[in-house]
LUMNU-850206 format. One record per residue (C-alpha): residue in one letter; x, y, z. Coordinates in steps of 0.5 Angstrom, whole numbers, plus 500, padded with zeros to 3 digits. Each point is the difference from the previous one (the first is absolute). Example, Ala and Ser with C-alpha at 12.3 -4.5 7.8 and 13.67 -1.06 7.14 Angstrom:
a525491516
s502507498
***
This chain:
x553498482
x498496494
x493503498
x493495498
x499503493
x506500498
x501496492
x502493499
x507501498
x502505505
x496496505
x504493499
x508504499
x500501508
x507498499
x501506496
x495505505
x503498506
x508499498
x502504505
x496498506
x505495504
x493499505
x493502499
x494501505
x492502501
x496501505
x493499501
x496503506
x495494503
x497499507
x505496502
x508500499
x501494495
x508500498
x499495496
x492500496
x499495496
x499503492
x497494495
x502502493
x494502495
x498500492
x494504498
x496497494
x494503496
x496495496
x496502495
x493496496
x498502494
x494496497
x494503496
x495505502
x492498499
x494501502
x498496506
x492500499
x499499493
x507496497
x504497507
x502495495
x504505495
x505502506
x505498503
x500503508
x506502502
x498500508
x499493500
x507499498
x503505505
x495497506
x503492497
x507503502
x498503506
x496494503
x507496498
x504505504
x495498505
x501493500
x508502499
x501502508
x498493503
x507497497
x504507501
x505501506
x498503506
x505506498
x497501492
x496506499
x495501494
x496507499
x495500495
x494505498
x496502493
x502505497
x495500495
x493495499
x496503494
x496507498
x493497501
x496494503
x497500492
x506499497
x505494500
x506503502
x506499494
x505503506
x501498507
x508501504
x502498507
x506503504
x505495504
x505501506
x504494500
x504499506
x505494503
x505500505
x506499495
x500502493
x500493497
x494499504
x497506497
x502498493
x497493502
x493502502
x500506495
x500494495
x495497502
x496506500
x501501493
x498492498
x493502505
x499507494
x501496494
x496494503
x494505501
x501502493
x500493497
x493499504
x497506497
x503500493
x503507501
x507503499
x504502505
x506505501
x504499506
x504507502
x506501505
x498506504
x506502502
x508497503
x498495504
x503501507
x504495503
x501498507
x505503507
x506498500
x502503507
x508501501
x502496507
x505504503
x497507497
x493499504
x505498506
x503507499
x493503500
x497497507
x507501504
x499507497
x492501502
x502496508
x504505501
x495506498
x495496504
x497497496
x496494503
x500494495
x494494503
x496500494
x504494498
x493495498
x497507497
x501498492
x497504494
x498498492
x502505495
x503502494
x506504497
x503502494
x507500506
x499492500
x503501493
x506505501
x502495507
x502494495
x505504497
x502504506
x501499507
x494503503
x495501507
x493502500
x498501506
x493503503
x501505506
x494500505
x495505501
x494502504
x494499495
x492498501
x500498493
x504495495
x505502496
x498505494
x493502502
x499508502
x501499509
x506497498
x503505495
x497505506
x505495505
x506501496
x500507500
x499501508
x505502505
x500494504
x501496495
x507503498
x503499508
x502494502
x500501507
x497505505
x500502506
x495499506
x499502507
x500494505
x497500507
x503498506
x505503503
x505495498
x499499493
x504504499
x495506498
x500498492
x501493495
x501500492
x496497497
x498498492
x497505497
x496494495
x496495504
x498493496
x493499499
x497494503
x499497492
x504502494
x494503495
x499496493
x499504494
x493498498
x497502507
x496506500
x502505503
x493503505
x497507497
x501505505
x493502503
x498506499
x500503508
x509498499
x501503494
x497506503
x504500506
x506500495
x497506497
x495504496
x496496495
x501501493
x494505497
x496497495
x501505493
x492500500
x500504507
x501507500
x498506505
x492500498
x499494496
x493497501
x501493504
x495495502
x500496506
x500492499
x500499508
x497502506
x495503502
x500505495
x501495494
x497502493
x500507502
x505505496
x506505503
x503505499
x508498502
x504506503
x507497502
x504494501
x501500507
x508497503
x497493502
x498499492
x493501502
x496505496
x496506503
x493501496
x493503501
x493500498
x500506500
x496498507
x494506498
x499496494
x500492501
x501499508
x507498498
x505503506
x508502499
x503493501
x506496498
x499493495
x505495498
x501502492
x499492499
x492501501
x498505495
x499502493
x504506498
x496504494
x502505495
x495505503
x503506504
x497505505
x505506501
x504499507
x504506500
x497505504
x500494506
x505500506
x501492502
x507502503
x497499507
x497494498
x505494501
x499493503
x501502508
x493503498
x497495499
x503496506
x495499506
x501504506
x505496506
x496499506
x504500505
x501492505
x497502506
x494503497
x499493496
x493497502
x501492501
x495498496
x496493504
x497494495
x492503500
x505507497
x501496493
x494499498
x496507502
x498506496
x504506500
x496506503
x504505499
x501502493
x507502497
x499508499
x504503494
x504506504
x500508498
x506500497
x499494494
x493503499
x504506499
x506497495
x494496496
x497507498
x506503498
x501494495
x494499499
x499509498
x507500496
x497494496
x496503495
x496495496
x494503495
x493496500
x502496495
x506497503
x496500507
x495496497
x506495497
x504499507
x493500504
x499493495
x501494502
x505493496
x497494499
x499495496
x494496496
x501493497
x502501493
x505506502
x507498499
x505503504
x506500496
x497503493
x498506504
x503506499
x501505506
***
């Protein structure tokens, strides 16, 4: 394998490196089964303004802006794409604009990717970058420095009958081959070792609900489903044989492309994947204000984090009314006050506690229209046992005059308070 990184001599002696390889291969995981992914050669370019610094206000005159070149350049690759082929990429972003907005900027530098479905392509379109940096730099009367970032990569040159093998190979693993219209546009330093040596780079489906290199689809690579390429499955029907292999992998409706962004997951799926994450500020007895509910604005006492990722607090109830209840830890403010926990026993309270009691179907009223918009009459009553749980919490919560006097108060806020300037 020929590492990104490696120095420019040692990139370019691939003759040397790979002397005793008769063939090479790589393979990339992807949602689809590509034998043949179409690998566009790419150079890397840094261009770098230098002019001189003033100030913006009192002399705009003495300086020469180096932003303005690297925006000239930047409007010129613009311009650039409308007479690009439809397989040429150019990627840019500014790595640098300038310190302050008083200050002319004396330094500007852009990042390029530049890439073509040949080398000579590339090569060609990476020159006419260049005269678009140089250009700028006319414009504006700044210098430029044009730096190559690293080797520039070349293009795939797959190995007919090696691919072939590959395919024939797979087929008789079971390896379903229907993506033929499924196409990929990347770049790869083995672009560089095909020129010289026979070589296939094939990329091997996956199940994956992310594209390529995001965290679902480094997740997918190492799943177990992923790493068989049939499985069995039970058929109905007493003559269909009882079960049928079938390909482990499914092909999704679209392939994915790179730029999509991937759709966060909501906090109730992450918490069905397992406990969320604790804020380091949350810890047994921290002081909490609630942000939502009917109890907003008053301060908590956090006992324990529950297995749904809820949290578990109290006023106490004797000091502010507020009941042991559960909270999403997105809606409150963690603290840095305490109150000691360690003489309270919260093993018994988890999140079946909380759960409203299961009536059975056939003691269920059928509600009629006029039943939605009448008053209940009977009031919800709080059972001996809860008022029970709640005094032991509350008797095991020792809180001093001054402390009852700092939960019992309520957070809010006026005009002129700024929030992310307080200190809690």
């Amino acid at each position: 394998m020929l590492h990104n990184g490696w120095l420019e001599d040692q990139f370019w002696n691939l003759n040397c490196v790979f002397e005793d390889c008769h063939m090479v291969l790589m393979a990339h995981p992807a949602p689809y089964e590509i034998p043949r992914p179409t690998y566009l050669a790419k150079a890397e370019l840094n261009v770098i303004y230098k002019g001189k610094a003033s100030h913006a206000a009192a002399a705009p005159w003495e300086g020469i802006n180096a932003l303005d070149a690297t925006v000239a350049c930047y409007n010129s690759i613009s311009m650039l794409r409308q007479q690009m082929k439809p397989t040429s990429r150019v990627h840019c972003i500014i790595k640098d604009g300038g310190l302050k907005p008083n200050i002319i900027p004396d330094r500007s530098e852009l990042s390029f990717f530049i890439r073509g479905l040949t080398g000579s392509d590339m090569k060609e379109l990476k020159e006419k970058v260049k005269d678009c940096a140089n250009g700028a730099a006319l414009q504006t009367g700044c210098s430029v420095e044009i730096k190559d970032m690293a080797p520039d990569y070349l293009n795939i040159l797959t190995n007919e009958p090696f691919i072939q093998l590959y395919i024939d190979n797979a087929k008789s693993l079971g390896t379903p081959f229907n993506d033929d219209l499924a196409t990929s546009l990347a770049s790869t330093d083995m672009g560089n070792v095909s020129q010289s040596k026979p070589s296939i780079h094939p990329k091997f489906k996956i199940l994956s609900e992310g594209p390529n290199h995001s965290i679902n689809f480094t997740t997918a690579s190492d799943a177990e489903e992923n790493h068989a390429v049939m499985v069995k499955k039970t058929i109905g029907g007493a003559k269909n044989g009882g079960s049928r292999e079938v390909a482990a992998v499914k092909a999704p409706k679209f392939y994915p492309a790179d730029d999509v962004p991937v759709k966060a997951p909501s906090a109730r799926e992450l918490a069905s994947k397992g406990v969320t994450k604790l804020r380091k500020s949350i810890t047994p007895g921290s002081v909490l204000i609630l942000l939502a509910g009917r109890f907003r604005g008053r301060r908590v006492v956090f006992l324990k984090q529950l297995a749904s990722g809820l949290l578990l607090v109290t006023g106490p109830y004797a000091v502010n009314g507020v009941p042991l209840r559960r909270v999403n830890q997105a809606y409150v403010i963690a603290t840095s006050t305490k109150v000691d926990v360690s003489k309270v026993s919260a093993k018994k309270f988890e999140d079946g506690y909380f759960g409203k009691a299961k009536v059975p179907k056939s003691q269920k009223k059928k509600k009629k229209e006029d039943d939605f918009f009448a008053e209940s009459s009977e009031p919800k009553e709080i059972s001996d046992a809860r008022k029970a749980d709640q005094a032991a919490v509350d008797g095991a919560l020792k809180c001093d005059d001054m402390m009852k006097k700092y939960l019992k108060a309520r957070f809010s806020l006026s005009k002129r308070d700024a929030p992310h300037k307080m200190i809690f």
